[in-house]
C-alpha positions as CSV (number, residue, x, y, z in Angstrom):
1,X,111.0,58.5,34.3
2,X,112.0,54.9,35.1
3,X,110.8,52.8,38.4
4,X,114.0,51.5,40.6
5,X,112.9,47.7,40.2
6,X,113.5,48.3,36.3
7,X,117.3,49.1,37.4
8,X,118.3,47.4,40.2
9,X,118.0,44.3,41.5
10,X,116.8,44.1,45.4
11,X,117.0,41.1,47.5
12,X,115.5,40.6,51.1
13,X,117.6,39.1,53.7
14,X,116.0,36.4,56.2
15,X,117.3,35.5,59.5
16,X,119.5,32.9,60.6
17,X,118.1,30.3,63.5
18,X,120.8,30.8,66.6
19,X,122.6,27.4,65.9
20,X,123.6,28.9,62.9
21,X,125.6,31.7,63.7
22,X,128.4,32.3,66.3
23,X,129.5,35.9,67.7
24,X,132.9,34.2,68.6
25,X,134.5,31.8,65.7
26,X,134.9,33.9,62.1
27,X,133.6,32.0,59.3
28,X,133.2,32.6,55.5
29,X,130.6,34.8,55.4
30,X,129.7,37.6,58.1
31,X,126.1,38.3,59.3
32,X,124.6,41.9,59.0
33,X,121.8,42.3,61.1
34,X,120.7,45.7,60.8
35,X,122.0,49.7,61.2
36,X,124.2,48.4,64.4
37,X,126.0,46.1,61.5
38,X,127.1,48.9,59.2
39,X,130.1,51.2,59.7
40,X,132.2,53.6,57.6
41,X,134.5,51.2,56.5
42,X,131.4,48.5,55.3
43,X,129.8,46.1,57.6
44,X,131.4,45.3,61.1
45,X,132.6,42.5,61.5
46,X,131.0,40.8,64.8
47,X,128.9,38.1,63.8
48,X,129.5,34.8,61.2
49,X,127.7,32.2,60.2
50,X,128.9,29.0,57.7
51,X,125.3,28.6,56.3
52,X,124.1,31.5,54.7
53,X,120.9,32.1,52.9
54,X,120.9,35.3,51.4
55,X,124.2,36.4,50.1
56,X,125.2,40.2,49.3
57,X,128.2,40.7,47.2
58,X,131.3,43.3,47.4
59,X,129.6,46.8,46.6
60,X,126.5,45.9,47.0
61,X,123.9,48.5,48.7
62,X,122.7,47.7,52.3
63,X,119.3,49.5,53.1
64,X,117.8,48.8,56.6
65,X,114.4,48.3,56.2
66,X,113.0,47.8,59.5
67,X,113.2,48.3,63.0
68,X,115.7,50.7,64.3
69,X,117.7,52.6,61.8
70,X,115.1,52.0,58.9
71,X,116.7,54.2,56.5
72,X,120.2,53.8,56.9
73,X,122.1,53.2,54.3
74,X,125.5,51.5,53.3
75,X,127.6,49.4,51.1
76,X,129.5,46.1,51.1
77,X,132.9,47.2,50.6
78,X,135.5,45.2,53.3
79,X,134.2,42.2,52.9
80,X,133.3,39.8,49.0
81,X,130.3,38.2,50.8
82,X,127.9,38.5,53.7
83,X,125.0,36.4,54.6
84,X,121.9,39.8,55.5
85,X,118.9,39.3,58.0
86,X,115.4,40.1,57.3
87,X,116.2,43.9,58.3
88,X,118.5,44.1,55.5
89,X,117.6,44.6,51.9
90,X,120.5,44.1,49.1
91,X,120.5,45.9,46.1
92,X,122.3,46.0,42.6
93,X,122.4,48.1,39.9
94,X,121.6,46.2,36.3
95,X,123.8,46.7,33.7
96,X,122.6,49.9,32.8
97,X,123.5,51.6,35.6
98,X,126.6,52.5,37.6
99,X,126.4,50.9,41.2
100,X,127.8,54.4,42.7
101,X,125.3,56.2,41.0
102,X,122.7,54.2,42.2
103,X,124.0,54.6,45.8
104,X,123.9,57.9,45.6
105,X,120.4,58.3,43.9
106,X,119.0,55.8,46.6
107,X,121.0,58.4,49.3
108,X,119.1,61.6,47.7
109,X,115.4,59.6,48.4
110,X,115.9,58.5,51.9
111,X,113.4,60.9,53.3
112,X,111.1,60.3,51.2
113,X,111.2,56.0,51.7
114,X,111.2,57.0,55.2
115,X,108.2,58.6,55.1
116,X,106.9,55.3,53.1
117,X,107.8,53.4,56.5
118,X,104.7,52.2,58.0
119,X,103.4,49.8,60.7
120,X,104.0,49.4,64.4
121,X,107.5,48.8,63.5
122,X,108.5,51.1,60.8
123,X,109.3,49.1,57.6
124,X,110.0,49.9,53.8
125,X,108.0,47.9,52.1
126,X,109.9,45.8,49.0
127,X,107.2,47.2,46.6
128,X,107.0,50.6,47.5
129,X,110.6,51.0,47.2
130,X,111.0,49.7,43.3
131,X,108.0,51.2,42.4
132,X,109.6,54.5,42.8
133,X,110.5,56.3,40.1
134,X,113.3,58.3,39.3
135,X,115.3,60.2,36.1
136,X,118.5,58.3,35.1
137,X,121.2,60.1,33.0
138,X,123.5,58.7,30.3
139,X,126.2,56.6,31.7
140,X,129.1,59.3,31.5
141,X,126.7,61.6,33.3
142,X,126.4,59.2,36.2
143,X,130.5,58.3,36.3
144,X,130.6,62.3,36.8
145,X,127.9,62.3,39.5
146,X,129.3,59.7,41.0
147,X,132.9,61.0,41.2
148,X,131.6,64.5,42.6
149,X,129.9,62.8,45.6
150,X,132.4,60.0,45.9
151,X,135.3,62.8,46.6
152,X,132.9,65.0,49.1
153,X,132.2,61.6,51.0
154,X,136.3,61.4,50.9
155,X,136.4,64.6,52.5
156,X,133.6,63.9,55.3
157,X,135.9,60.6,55.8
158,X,138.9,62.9,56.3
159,X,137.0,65.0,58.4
160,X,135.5,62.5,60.9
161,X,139.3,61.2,61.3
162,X,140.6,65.3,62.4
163,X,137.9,65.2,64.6
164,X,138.2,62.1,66.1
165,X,142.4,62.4,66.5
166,X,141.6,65.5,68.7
167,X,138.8,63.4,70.7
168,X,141.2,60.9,71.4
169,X,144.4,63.2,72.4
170,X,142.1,64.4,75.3
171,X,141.2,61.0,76.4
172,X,144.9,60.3,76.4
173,X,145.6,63.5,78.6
174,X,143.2,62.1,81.0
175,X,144.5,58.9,80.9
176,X,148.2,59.9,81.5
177,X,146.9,62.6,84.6
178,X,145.0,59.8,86.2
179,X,148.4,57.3,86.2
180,X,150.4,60.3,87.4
181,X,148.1,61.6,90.1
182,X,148.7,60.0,93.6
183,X,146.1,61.9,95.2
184,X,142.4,60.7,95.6
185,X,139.4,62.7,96.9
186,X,136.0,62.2,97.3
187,X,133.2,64.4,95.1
188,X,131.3,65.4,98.5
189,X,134.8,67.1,98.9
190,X,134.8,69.0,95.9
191,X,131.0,69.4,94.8
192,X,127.8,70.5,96.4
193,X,124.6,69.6,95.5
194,X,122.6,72.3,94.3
195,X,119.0,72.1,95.1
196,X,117.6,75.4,94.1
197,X,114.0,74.6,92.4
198,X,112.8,76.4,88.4
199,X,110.6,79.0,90.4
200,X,111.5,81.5,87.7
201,X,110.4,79.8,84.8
202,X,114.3,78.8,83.2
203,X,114.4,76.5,79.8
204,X,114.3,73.2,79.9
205,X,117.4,71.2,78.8
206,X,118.1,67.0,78.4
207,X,121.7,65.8,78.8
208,X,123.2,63.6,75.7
209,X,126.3,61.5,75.4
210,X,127.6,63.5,72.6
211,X,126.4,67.3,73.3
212,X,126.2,67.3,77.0
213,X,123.6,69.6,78.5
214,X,121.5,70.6,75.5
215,X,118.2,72.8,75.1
216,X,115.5,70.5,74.4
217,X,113.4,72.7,71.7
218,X,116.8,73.9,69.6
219,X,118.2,70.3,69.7
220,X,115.3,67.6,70.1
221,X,112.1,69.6,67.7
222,X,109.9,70.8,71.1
223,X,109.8,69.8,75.1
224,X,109.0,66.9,76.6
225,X,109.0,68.6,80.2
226,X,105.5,68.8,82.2
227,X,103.5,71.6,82.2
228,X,104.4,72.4,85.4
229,X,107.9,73.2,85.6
230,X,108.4,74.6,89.3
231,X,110.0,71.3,90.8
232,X,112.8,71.3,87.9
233,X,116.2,71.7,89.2
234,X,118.2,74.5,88.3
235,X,121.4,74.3,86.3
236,X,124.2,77.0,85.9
237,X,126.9,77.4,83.6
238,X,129.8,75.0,84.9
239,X,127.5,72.8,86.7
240,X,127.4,69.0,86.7
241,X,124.7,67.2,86.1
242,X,124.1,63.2,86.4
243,X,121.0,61.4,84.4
244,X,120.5,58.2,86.8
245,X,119.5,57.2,83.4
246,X,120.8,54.0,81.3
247,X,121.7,54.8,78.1
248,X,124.0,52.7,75.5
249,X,127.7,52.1,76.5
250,X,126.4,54.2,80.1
251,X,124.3,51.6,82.4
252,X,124.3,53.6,85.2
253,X,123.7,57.1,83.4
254,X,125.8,59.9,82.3
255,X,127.6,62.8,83.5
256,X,128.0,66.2,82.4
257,X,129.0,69.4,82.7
258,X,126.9,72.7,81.3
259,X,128.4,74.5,78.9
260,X,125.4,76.7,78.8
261,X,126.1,80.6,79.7
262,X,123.1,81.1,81.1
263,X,120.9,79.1,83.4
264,X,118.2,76.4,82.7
265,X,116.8,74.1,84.5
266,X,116.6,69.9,84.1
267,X,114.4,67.0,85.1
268,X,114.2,66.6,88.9
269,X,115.3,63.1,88.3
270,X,118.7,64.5,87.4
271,X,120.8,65.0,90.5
272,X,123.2,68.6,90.3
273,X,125.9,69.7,91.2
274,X,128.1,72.7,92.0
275,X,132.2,72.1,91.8
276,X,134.0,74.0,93.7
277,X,135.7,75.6,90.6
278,X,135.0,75.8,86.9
279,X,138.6,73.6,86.2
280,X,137.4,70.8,88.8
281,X,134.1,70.8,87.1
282,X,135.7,70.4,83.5
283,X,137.9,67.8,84.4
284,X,135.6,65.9,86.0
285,X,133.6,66.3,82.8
286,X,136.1,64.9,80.9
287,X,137.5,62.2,82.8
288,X,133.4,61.2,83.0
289,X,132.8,60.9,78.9
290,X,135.0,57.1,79.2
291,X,132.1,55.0,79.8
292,X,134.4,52.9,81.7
293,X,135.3,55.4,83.9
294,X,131.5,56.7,84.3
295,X,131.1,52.8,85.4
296,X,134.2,52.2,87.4
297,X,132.9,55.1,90.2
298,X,129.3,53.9,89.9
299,X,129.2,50.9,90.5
300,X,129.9,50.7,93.9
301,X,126.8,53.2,94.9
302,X,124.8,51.7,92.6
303,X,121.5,49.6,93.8
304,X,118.8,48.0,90.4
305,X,115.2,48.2,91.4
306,X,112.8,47.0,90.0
307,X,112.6,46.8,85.8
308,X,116.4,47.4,86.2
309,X,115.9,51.1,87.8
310,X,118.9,52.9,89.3
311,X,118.3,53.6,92.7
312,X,120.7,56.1,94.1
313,X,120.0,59.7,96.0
314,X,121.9,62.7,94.9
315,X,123.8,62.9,97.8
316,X,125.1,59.0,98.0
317,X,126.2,60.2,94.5
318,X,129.0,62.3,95.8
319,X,130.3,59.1,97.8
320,X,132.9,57.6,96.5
321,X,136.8,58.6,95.1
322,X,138.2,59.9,92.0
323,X,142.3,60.8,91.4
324,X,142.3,64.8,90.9
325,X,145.8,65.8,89.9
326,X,147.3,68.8,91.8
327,X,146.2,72.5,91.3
328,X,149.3,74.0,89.3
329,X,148.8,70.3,87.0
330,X,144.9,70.6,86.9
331,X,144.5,74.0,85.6
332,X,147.7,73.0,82.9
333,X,145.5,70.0,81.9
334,X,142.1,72.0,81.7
335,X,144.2,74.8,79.6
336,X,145.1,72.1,77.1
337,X,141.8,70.3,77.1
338,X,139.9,73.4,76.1
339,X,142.2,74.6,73.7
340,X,141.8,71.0,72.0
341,X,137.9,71.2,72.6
342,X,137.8,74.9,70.9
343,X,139.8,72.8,68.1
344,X,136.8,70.2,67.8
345,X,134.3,72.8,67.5
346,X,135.8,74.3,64.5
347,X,136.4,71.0,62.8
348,X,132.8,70.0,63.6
349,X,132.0,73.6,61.7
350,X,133.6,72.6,58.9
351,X,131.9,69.0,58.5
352,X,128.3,70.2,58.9
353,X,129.3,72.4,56.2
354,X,130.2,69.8,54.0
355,X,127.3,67.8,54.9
356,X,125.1,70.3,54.0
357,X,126.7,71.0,50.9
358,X,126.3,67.2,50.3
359,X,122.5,67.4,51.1
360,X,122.4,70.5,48.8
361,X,124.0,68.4,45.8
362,X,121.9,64.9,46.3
363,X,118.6,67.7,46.0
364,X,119.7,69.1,42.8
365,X,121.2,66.3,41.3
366,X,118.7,63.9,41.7
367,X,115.4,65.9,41.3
């Protein structure tokens, strides 16, 4: 058994005064500030600065450290150099060891430096992480490793892109239908609210960005509804259902449709809705997951209160236009749209298959 600081090198980032960075001119060196700062491709590049302090090299490891995201994990690999802030550690394998391999052995004890993150804002602390220790093979053993892990991460790469090509052909449906369609209606025309109350005792769902209407226990660990339940609102397969909640790219909230087949019931701070047919409500769905559409329609109903609070009743909801294409187009369009979505589901199959089989392989490998 060997301790990480007897193979790597680790280096802790600091953080740059704001006259020292720009967001708008590029410079030599990019800033990475934290998990927002890493991508697939390496580091993204939104942030510069001409005066760097600590300097990461081309294939170097990036493990966030603290704050949000403490854990994640990526490399340096679009860019030679980047200056890293204080939520940034860098890391580099001594000669003794292959800088994959140490990428992936770092990948495979994630949970348990996470569990090593303490205070009120989680951190790894520098010591605790090259104190750990760990079995290193001979080098051919690790170029192996390495290769077998570097091809699955290919494949989850591959994957991602299937899935997100089919993502993007339905946004470009709903694009093209809303330039076509001349013909603009209000939602109080074609949704009611629906304002039956959980006197039976239905499961409690949350909405998400990603998953739509989801059960809280199966997806989110346990509930975080109240104990009494009775004043929850009732949701049924097809309906729509809008947060009033700010969340990332979605100020004003988010919009979705249940895809659940049986019925549950939501916060009563959600507003629901019944469309007038399962296409309409899909659609709508749909042509809600552009944030910038979700904004575009909101925006005029929408008052802040107090500690930026979105004040608007379910009903004022329904008041204001959308373009709906015509009833032989819109059930065309829906047709297509789940057929693509069906498409999604299978590819997303796949890739938590792979991921799991990755999981599976950084447990054995690495024990």
């Amino acid at each position: 058994m060997i301790s990480l600081g007897e193979i790597s090198q680790l280096m802790s980032g600091q953080d740059l005064n704001p006259d020292d960075y720009s967001d708008s001119i590029p410079s030599e060196y990019p800033y990475v500030t934290g998990a927002s700062s890493l991508c697939e491709e390496g580091i993204v590049l939104n942030r510069w600065t001409s005066n760097p302090k600590r300097i990461a090299k081309r294939d170097d490891i990036l493990l966030v450290c603290k704050g949000s995201g403490v854990g994640s994990l990526g490399k340096l690999a679009n860019v030679e150099q980047a200056h890293i802030a204080r939520q940034i550690m860098g890391i580099r394998a001594y000669n003794n060891v292959f800088q994959p391999f140490l990428y992936y052995l770092i990948s495979s004890i994630i949970p348990n430096l996470k569990q090593k993150a303490t205070g009120l804002i989680p951190g790894i602390d520098r010591d605790a992480f090259l104190s750990l220790h760990c079995c290193i093979p001979a080098l051919p053993e690790q170029f192996r490793i390495s290769s077998l892990l570097d091809n699955i991460d290919k494949r989850i790469a591959i994957q991602n892109k299937v899935i997100d090509r089919y993502q993007s052909l339905i946004r470009a449906i709903i694009q093209q239908s809303q330039r076509n369609s001349s013909s603009r209606v209000y939602l109080r025309e074609i949704m009611t609210e629906r304002k039956e109350l959980n006197t039976c005792g239905y499961d409690i769902c949350s909405v998400s960005v990603s998953k739509g209407v989801i059960n809280q226990v199966e997806y989110l660990g346990r509930s975080f509804a109240a104990k009494e339940t009775s004043h929850y609102h009732v949701v049924k397969e097809g309906d729509i259902v809008y947060t009033k909640s700010p969340t990332g790219a979605f100020p004003f909230g988010i919009i979705k449709q249940s895809n659940i087949k049986k019925t549950v019931a939501v916060s009563p701070l959600y507003g629901v809705y019944e469309p007038k047919s399962l296409e309409i409500g899909t659609y709508l769905h749909y042509l809600f997951c552009s944030p910038q559409n979700v904004q575009n329609y909101l925006r005029k109903l929408i008052q802040k209160g107090a500690k930026n609070t979105i004040n608007i009743t379910n009903q004022h909801f329904l008041d204001n236009q959308v373009c709906l294409p015509g009833p032989k187009d819109l059930s065309r369009i829906v047709f297509t749209i789940n057929s693509l979505a069906k498409r999604i589901e299978i590819e997303e199959f796949y890739l938590c298959q792979i991921l799991i089989q990755k999981e599976y392989l950084l447990q054995q490998l690495f024990i």
